[in-house]
N, CA, C and O of each residue as an XYZ file, in Angstrom:
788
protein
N       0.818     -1.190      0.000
C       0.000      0.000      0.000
C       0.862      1.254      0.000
O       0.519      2.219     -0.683
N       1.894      1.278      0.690
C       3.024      2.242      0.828
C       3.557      2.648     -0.610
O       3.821      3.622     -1.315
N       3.546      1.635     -0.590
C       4.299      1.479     -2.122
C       3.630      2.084     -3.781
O       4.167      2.534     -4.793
N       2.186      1.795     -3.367
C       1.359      2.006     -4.538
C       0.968      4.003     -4.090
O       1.040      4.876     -4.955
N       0.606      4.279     -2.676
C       1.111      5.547     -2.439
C       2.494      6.338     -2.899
O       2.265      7.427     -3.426
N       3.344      6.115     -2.831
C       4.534      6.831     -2.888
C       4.433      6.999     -4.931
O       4.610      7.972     -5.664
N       4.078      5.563     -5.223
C       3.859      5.775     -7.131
C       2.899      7.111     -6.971
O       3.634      8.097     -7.011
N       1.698      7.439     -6.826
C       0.993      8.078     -6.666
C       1.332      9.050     -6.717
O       1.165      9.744     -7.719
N       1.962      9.473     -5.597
C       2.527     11.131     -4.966
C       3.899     11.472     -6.190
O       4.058     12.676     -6.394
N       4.721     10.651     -6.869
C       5.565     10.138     -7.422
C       4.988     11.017     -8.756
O       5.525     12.088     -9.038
N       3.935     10.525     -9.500
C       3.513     10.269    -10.853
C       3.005     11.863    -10.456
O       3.456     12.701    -11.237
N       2.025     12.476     -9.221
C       1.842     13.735     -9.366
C       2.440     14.549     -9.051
O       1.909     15.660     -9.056
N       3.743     14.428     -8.648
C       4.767     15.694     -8.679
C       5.468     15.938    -10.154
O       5.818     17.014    -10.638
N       5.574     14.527    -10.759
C       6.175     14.721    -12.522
C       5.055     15.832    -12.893
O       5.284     16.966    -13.315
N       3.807     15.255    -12.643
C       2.767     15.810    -13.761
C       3.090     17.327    -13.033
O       3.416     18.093    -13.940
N       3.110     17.937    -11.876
C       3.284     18.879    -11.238
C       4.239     19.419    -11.848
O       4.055     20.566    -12.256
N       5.419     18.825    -12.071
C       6.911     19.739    -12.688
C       6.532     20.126    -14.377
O       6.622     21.234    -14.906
N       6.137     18.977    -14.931
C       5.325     18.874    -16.062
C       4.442     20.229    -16.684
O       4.506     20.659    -17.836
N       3.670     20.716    -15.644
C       2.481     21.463    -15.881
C       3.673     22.595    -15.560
O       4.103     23.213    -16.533
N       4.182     22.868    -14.344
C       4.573     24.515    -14.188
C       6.003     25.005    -15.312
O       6.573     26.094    -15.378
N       6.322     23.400    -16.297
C       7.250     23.854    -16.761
C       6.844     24.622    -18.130
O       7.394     25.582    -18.671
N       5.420     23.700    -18.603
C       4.745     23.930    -19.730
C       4.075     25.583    -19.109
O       3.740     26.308    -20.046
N       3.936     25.990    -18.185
C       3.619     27.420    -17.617
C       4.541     28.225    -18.336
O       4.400     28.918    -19.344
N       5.736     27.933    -17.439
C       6.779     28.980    -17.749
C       7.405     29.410    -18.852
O       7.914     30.526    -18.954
N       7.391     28.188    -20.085
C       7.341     28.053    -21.523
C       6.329     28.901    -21.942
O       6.641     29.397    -23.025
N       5.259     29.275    -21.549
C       4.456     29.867    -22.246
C       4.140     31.446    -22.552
O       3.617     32.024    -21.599
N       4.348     32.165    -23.612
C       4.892     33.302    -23.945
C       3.658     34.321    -23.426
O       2.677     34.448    -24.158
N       3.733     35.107    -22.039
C       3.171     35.604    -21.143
C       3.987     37.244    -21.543
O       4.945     37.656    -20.889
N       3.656     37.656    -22.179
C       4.601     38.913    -23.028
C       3.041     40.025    -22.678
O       1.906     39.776    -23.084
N       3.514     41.386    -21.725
C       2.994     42.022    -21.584
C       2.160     42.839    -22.488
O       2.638     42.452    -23.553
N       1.120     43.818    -22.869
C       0.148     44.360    -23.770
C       0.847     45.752    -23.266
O       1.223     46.414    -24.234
N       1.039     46.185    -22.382
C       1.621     47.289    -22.403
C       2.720     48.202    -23.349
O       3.916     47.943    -23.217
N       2.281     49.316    -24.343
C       3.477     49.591    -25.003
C       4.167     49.767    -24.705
O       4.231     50.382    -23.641
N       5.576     49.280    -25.565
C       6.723     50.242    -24.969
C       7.443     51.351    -25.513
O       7.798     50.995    -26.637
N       7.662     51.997    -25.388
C       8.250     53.541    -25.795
C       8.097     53.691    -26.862
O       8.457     52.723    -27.532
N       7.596     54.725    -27.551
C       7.402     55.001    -28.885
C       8.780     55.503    -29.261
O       9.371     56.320    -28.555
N       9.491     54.810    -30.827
C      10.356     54.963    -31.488
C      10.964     56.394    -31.665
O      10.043     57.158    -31.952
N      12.181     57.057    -31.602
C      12.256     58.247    -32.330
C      13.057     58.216    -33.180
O      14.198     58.177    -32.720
N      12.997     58.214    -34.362
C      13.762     57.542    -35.377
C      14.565     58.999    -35.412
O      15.740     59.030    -35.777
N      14.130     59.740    -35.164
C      15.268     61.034    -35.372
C      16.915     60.498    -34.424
O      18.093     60.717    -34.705
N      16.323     59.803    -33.346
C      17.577     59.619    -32.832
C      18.375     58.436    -33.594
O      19.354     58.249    -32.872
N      18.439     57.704    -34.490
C      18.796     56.459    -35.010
C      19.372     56.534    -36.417
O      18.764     56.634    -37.482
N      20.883     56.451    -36.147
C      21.928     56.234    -36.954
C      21.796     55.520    -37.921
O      21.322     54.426    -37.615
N      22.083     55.696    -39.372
C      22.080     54.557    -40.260
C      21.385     53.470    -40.542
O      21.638     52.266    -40.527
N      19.980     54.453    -40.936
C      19.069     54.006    -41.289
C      19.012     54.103    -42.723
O      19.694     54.945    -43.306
N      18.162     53.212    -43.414
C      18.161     52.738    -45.050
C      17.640     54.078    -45.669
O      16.613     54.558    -45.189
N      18.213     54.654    -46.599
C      17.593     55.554    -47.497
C      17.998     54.404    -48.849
O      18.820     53.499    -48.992
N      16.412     55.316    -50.088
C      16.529     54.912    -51.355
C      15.020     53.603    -51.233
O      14.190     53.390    -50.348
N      15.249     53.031    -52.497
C      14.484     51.802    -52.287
C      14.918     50.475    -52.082
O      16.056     50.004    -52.067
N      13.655     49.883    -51.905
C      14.761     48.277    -51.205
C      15.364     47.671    -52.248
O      15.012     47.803    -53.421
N      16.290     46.990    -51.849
C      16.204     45.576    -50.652
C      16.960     46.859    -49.801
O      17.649     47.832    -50.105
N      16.415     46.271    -48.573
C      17.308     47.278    -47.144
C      18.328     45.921    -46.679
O      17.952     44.751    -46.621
N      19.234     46.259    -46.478
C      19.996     45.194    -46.167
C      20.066     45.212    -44.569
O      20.098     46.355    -44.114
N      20.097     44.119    -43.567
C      20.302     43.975    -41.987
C      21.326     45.504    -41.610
O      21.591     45.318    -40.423
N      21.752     46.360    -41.867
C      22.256     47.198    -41.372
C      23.103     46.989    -39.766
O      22.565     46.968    -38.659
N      24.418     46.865    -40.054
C      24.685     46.507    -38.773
C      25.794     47.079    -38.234
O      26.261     46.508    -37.249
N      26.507     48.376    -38.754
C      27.111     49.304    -38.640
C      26.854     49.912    -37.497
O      27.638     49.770    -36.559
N      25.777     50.651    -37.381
C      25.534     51.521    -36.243
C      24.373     50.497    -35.397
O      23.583     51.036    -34.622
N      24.353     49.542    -35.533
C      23.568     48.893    -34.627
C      23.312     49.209    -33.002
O      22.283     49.492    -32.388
N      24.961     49.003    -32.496
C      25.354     49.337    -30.916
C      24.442     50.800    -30.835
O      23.585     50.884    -29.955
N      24.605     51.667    -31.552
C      24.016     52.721    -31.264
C      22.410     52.765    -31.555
O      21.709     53.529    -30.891
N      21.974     52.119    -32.332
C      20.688     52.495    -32.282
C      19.634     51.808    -31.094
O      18.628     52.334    -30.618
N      20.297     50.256    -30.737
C      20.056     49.885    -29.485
C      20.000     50.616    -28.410
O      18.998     50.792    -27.717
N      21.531     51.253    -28.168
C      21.441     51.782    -27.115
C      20.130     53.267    -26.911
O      19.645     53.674    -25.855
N      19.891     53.731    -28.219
C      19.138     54.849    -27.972
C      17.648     54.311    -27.923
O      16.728     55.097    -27.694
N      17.438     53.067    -28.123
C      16.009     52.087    -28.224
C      16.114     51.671    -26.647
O      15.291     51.041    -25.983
N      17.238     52.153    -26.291
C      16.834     51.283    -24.669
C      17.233     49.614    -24.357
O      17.190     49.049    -23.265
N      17.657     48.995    -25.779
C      17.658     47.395    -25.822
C      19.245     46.965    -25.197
O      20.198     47.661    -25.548
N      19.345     46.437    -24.776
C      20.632     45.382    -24.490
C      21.347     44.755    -26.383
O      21.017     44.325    -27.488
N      22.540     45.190    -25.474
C      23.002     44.210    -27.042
C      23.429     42.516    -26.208
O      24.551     42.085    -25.942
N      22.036     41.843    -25.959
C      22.317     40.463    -25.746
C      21.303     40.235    -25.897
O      20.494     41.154    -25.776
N      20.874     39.001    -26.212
C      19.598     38.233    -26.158
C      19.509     36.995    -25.047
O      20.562     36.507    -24.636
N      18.490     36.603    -24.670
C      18.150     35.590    -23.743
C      17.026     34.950    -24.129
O      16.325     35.094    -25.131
N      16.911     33.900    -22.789
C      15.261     32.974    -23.331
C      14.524     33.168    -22.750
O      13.428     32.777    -23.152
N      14.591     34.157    -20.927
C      13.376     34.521    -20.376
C      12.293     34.488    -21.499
O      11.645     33.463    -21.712
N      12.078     35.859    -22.352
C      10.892     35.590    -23.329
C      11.436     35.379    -24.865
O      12.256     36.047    -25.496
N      10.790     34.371    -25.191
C      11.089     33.509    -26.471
C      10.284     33.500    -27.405
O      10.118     32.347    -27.802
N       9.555     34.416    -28.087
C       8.713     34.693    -29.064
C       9.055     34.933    -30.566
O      10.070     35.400    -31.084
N       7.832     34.443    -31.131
C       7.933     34.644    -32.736
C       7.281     35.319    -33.321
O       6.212     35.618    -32.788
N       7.509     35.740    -34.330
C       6.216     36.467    -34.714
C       6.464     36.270    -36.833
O       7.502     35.658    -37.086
N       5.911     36.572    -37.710
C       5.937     36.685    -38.873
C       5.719     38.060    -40.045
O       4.593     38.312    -40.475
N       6.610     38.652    -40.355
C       6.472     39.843    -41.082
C       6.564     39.867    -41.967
O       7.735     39.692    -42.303
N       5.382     40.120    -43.368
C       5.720     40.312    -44.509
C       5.720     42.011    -45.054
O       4.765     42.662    -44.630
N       6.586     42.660    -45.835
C       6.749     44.017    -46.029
C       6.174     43.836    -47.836
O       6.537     42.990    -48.653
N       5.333     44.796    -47.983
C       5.070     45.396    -49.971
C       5.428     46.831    -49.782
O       5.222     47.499    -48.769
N       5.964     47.196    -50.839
C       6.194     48.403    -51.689
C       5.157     48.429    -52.944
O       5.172     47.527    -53.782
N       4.530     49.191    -52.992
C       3.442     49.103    -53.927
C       3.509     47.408    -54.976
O       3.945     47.090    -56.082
N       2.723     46.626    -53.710
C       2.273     45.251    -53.718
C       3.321     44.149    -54.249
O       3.043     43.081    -54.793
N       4.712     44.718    -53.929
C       5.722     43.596    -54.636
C       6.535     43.516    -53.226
O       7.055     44.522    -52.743
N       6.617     41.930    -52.459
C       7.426     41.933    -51.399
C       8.586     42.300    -51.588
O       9.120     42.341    -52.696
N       9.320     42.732    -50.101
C      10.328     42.764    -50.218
C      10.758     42.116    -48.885
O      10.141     42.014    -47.824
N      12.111     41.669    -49.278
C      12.900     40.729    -48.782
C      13.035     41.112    -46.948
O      13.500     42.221    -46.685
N      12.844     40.681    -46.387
C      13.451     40.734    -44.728
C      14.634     39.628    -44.388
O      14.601     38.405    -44.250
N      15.756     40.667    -44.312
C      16.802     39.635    -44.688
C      17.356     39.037    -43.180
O      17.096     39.548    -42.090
N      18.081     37.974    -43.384
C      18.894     36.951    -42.292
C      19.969     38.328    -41.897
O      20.390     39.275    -42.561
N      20.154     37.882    -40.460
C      21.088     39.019    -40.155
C      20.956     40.463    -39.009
O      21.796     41.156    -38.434
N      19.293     40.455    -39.062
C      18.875     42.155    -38.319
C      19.169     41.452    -37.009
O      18.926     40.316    -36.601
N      19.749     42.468    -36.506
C      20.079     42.519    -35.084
C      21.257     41.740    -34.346
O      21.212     41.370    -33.173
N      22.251     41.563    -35.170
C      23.167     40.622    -35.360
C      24.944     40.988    -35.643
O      25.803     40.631    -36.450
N      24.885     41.610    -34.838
C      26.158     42.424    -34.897
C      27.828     41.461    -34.528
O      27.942     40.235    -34.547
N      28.607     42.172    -34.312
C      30.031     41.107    -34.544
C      30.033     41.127    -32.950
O      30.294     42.180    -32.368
N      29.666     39.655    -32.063
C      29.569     39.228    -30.758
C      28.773     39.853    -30.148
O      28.960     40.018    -28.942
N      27.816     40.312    -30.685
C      26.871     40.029    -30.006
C      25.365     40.440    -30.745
O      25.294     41.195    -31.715
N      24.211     39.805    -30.104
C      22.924     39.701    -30.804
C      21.768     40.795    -30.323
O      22.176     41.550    -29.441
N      20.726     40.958    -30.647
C      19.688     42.045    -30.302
C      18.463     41.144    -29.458
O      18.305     39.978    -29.820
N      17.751     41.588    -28.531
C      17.245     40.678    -28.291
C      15.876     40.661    -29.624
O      14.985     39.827    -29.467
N      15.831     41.278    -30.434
C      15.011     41.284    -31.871
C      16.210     40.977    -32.991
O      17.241     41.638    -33.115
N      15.861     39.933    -33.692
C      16.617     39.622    -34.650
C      16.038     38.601    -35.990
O      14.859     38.401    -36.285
N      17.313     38.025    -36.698
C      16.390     37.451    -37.739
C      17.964     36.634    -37.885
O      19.142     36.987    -37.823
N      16.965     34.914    -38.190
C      18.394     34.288    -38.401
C      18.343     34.039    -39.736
O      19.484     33.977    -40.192
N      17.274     33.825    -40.770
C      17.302     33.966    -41.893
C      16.333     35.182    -43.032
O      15.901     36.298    -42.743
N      16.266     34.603    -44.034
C      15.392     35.744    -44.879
C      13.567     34.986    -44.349
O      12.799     35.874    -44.719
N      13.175     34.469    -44.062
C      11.834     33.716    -43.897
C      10.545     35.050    -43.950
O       9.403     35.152    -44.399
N      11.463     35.880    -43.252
C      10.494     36.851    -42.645
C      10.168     36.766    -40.970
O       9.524     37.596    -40.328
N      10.703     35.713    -40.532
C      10.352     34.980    -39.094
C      11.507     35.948    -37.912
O      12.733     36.041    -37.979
N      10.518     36.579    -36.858
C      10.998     37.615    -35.970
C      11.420     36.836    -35.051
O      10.862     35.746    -35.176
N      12.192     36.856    -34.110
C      12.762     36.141    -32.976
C      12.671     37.328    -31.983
O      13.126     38.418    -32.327
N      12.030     37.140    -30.615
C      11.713     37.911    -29.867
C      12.746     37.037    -28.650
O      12.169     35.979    -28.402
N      13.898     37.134    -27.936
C      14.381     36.686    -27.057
C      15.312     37.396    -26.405
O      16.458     37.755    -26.677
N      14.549     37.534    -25.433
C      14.745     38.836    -24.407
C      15.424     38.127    -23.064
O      14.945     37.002    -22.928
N      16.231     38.392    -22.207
C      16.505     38.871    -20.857
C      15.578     38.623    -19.765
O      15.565     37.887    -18.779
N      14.603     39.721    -20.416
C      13.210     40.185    -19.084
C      12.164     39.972    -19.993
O      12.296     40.069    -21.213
N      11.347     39.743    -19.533
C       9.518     40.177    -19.813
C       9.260     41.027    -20.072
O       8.622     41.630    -19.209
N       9.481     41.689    -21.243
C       8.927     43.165    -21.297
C       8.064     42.967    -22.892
O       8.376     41.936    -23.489
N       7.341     43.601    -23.377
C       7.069     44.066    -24.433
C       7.906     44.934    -25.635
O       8.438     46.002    -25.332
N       7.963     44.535    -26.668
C       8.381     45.307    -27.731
C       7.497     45.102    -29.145
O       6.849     44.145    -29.568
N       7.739     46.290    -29.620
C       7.142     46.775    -30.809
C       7.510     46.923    -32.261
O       8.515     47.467    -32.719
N       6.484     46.321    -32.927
C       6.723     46.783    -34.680
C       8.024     47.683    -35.066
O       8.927     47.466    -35.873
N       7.826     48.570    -34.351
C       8.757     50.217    -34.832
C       9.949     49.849    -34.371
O      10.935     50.164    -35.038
N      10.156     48.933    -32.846
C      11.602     48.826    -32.366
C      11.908     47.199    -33.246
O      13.089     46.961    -32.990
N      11.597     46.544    -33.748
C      12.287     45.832    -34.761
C      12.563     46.267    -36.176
O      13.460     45.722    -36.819
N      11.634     47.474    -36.812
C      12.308     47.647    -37.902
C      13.708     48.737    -37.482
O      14.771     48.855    -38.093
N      13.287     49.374    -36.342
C      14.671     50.237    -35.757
C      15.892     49.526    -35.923
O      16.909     49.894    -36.511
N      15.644     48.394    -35.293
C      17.004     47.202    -35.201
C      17.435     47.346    -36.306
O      18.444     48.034    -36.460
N      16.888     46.826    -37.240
C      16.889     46.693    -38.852
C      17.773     47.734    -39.190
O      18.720     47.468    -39.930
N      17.648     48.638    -38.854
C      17.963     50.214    -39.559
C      17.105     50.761    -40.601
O      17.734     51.365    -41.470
N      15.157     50.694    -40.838
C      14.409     50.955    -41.785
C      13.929     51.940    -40.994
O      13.992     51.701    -39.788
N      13.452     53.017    -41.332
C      12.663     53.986    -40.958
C      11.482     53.712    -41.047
O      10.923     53.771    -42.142
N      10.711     53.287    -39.730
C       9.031     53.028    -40.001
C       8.397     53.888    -38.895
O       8.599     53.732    -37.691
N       7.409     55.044    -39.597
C       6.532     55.571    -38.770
C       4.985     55.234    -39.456
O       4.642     54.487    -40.372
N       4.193     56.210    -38.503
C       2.649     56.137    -38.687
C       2.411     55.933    -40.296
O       1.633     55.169    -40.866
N       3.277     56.806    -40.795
C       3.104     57.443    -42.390
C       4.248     57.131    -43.448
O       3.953     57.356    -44.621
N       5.874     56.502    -43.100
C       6.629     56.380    -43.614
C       7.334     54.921    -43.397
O       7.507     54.250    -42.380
N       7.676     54.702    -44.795
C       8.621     53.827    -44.812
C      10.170     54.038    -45.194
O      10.527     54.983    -45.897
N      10.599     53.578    -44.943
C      12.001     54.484    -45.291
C      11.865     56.548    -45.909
O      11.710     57.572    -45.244
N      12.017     56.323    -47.363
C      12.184     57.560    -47.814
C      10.525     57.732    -47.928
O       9.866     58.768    -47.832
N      10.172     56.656    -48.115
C       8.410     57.014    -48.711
C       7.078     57.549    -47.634
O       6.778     56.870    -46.653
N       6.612     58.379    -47.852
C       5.832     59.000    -46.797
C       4.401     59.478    -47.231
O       4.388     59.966    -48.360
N       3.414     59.450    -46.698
C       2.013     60.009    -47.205
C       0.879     59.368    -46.658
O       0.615     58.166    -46.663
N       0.293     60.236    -46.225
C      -1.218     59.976    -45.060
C      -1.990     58.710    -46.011
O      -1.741     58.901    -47.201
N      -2.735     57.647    -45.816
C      -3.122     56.623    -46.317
C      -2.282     55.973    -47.081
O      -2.772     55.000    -47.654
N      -1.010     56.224    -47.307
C      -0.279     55.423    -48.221
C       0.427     54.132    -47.188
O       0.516     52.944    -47.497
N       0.646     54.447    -46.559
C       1.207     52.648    -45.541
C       0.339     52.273    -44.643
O      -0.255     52.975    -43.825
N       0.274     50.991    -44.844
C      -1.149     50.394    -43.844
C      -0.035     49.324    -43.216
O       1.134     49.075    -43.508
N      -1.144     48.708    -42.013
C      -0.565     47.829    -41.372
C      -1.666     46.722    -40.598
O      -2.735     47.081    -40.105
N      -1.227     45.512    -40.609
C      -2.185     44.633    -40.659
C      -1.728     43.396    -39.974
O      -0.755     42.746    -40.357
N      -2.585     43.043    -38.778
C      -2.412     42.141    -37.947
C      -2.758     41.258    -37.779
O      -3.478     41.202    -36.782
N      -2.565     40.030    -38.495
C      -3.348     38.255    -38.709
C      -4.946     39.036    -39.205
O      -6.094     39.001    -38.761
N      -4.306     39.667    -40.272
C      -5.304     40.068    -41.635
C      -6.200     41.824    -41.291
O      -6.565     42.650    -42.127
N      -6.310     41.875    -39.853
C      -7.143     43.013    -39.413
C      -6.063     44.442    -39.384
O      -4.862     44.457    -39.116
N      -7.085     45.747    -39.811
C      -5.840     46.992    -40.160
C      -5.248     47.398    -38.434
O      -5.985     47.090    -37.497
N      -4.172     47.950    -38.215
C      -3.459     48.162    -37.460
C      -2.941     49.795    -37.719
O      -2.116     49.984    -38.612
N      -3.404     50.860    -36.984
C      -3.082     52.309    -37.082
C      -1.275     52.712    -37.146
O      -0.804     53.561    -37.903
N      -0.363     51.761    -36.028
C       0.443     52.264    -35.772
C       1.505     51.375    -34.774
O       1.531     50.773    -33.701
N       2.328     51.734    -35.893
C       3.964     50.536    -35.353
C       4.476     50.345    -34.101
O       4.938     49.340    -33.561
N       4.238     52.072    -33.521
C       4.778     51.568    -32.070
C       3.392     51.143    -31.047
O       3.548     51.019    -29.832
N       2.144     50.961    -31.659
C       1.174     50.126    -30.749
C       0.845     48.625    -31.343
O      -0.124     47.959    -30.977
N       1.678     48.263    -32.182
C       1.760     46.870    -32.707
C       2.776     46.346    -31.925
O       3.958     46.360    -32.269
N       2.306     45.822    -30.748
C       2.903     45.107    -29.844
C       3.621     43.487    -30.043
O       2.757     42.658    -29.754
N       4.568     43.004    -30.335
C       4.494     41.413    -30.587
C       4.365     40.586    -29.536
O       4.941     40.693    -28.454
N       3.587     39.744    -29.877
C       3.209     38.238    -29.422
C       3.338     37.542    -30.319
O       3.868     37.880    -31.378
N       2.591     35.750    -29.913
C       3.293     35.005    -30.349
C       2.721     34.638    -31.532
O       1.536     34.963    -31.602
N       3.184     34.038    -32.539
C       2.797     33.573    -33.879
C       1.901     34.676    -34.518
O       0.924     34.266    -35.145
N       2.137     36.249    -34.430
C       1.452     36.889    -35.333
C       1.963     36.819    -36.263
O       3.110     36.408    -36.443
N       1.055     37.291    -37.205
C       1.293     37.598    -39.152
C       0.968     38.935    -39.275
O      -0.163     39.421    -39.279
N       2.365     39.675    -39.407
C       2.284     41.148    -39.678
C       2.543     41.518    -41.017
O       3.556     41.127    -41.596
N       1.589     42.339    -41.618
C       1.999     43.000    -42.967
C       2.069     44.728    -42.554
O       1.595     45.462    -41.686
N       2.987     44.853    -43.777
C       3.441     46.477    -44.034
C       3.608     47.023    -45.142
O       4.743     47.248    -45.562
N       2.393     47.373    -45.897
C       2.262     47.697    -47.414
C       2.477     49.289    -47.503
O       1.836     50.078    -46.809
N       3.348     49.628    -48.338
C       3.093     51.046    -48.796
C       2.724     50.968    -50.192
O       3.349     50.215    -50.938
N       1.615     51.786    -50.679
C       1.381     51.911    -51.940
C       0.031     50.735    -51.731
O      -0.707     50.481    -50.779
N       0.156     50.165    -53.208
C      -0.701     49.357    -53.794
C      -0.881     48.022    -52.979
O      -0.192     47.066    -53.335
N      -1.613     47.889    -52.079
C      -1.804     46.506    -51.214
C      -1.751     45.400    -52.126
O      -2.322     45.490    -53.213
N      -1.066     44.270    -51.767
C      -0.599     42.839    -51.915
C      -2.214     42.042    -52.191
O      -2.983     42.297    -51.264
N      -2.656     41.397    -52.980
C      -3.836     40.602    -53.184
C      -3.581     39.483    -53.194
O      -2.963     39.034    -54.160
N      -4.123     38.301    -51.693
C      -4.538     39.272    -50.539
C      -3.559     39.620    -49.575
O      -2.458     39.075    -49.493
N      -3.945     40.480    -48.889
C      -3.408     40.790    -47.488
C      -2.847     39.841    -46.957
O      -3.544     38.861    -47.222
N      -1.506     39.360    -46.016
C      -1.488     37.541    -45.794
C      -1.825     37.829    -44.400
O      -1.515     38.883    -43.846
N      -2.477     36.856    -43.833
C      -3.456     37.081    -43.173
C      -2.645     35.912    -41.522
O      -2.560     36.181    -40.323
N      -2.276     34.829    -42.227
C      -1.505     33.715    -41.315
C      -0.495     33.609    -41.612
O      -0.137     34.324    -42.548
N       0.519     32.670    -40.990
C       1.205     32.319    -41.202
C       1.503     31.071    -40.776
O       1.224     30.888    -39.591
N       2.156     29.803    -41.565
C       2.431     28.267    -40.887
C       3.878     28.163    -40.410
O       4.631     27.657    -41.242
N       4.740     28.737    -38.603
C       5.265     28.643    -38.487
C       6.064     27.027    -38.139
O       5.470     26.063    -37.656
N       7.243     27.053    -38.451
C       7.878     25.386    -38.307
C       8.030     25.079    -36.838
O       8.380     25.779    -35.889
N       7.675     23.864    -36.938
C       7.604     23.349    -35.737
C       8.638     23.830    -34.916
O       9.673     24.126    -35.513
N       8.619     23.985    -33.674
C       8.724     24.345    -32.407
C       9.473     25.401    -32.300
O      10.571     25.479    -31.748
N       8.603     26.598    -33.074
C       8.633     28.179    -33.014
C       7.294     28.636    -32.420
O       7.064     29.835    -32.267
């Protein structure tokens, strides 16, 4: 009887470690914004038209004026999916953003997929505007790099419109679009990330 007790207590402390580990795994990423972008302060950013290449020159500096650590961690481990149009023809989000010589951003990109890596330190929230910052692209309410004009860039969140980059908060497995000009037909709305992202 001892014996078939102790299995018992045994089998529900696994399931116990089990459950709070599958907790802590689970991407609990605050709604709160965080600081709206000032791209005036941010070095070596893309002028012209794309491809924008990972920009990684003035990286250290544009971090530091974003507030970010130049390290990444797994406290929070999030993904997210970004596709960018220029009057309705993608453009490339290349391998590389946030990826400087020893050391990483906690926003980055390990290939061209389009696939965001959110791996942070702390729990905090970050935004649309502070990953294309990383990047070195100029994204406001109204502009994309050089290109600028009231209704001309939209933004769109697992298909629904989105006003504004620095209140496009990431979580997990969104599908973000960023059209300037002539919208993409259709809008991409999902995305099928690879297993165990």
């Amino acid at each position: 009887m001892w014996v078939g007790a102790i299995g018992v207590l045994g089998a529900s402390a696994i399931a116990a470690i089990a459950l709070t580990r599958s907790h802590s795994a689970s991407p609990n990423v605050p709604t709160t914004p965080p600081p709206v972008v000032n791209v005036t302060a941010l070095p070596g950013l893309a002028a012209g038209p794309p491809p924008w290449p990972a920009e990684i020159g003035h990286l250290r500096t544009r971090l530091h004026a974003l507030g970010l650590p130049a390290r990444a961690g797994t406290t929070l481990h999030i993904h997210q999916h970004v596709d960018v149009f220029v009057d309705g023809k993608r453009v490339i989000v290349p391998a590389g953003i946030g990826i400087g010589e020893r050391f990483i951003s906690p926003l980055h990109t390990h290939d061209a997929s389009g696939v965001i890596h959110v791996e942070s330190t702390t729990v905090r929230s970050f935004s649309l505007a502070e990953f294309f910052a990383v990047w070195g692209v100029r994204l406001t309410k109204t502009c994309l790099v050089d290109e600028c004009g009231n209704g001309k860039l939209q933004f769109f969140v697992n298909g629904k419109p989105a006003a504004d980059p620095n209140r496009v908060v990431l979580t997990q497995h969104q599908e973000i679009a960023v059209a300037f000009g002539r919208l993409p037909k259709p809008v991409p709305s999902s995305y099928r990330f690879p297993s165990g992202t």
